[in-house]
C-alpha positions as CSV (number, residue, x, y, z in Angstrom):
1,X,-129.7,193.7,-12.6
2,X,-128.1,191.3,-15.0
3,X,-124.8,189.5,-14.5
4,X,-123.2,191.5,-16.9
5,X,-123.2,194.8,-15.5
6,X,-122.3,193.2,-12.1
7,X,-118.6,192.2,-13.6
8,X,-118.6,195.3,-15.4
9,X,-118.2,197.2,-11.8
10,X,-115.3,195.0,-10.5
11,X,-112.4,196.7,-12.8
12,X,-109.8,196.8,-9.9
13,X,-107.5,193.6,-11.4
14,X,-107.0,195.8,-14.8
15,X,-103.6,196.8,-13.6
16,X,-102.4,193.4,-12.9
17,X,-102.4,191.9,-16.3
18,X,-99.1,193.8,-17.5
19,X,-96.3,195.2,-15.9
20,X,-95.3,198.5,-17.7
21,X,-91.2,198.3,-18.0
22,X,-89.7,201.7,-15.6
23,X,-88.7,204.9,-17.6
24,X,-87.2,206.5,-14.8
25,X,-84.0,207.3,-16.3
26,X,-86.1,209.6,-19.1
27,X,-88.3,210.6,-16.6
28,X,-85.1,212.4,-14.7
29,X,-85.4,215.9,-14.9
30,X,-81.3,216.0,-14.6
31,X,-81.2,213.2,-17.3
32,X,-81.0,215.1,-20.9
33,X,-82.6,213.0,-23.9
34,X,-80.0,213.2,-26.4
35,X,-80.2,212.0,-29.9
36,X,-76.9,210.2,-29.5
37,X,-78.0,207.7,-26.8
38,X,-79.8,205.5,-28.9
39,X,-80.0,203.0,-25.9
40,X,-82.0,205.3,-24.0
41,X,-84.4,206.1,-26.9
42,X,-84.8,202.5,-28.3
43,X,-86.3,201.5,-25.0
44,X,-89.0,203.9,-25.7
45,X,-89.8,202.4,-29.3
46,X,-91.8,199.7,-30.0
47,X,-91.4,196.4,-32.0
48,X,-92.7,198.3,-35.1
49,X,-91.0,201.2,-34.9
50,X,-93.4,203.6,-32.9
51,X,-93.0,205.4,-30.0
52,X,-95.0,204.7,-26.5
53,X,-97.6,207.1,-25.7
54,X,-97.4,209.3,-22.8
55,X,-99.7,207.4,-21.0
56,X,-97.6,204.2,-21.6
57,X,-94.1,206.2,-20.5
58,X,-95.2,208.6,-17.9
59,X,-93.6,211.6,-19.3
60,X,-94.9,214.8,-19.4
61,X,-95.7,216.5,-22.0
62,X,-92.9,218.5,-22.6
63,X,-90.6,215.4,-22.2
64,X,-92.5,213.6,-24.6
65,X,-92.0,216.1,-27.2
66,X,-88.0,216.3,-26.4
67,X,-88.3,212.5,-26.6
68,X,-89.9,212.5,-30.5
69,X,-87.4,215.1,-31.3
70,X,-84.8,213.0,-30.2
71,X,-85.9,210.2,-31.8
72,X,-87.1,211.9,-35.2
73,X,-82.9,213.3,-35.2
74,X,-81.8,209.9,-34.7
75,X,-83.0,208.5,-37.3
76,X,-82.7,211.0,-39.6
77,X,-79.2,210.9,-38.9
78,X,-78.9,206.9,-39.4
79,X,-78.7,206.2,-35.9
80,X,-82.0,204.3,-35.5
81,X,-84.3,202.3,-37.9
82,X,-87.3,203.6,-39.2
83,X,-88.5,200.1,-39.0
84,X,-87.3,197.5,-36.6
């Protein structure tokens, strides 16, 4: 067995690296993702202008998709950059 598929098995220090901010006010059921709390939805865009994945967030699916509507409104109506 060579040394590199020994370090390939020890994976467990992957999480450590970086510490994903908390979405736990969007991932409140109660909590309704509104187009007009631009806050709220700018925490969930990145420097480019592009939204976290699901895996990055933690949503569900269907909050995900209320999320990019919510976003997609915002900035149609000039409340959010396109672009950052």
């Amino acid at each position: 067995m060579s040394m590199m598929n020994m370090d390939r098995g020890d994976r467990s220090d992957r999480g450590d690296r970086f510490e994903a901010p908390t979405y736990e006010k969007i991932k409140a059921k109660d909590e309704e993702l509104d187009y007009k709390n631009v806050e709220l939805l700018r925490k969930c865009i990145g420097g480019q202008g592009q939204m976290f994945s699901r895996r990055r967030t933690g949503l569900s699916a269907q909050r995900q998709r209320m999320l990019k509507n919510a976003i997609k409104r915002a900035r149609h109506l000039g409340l959010m950059p396109f672009v950052e």
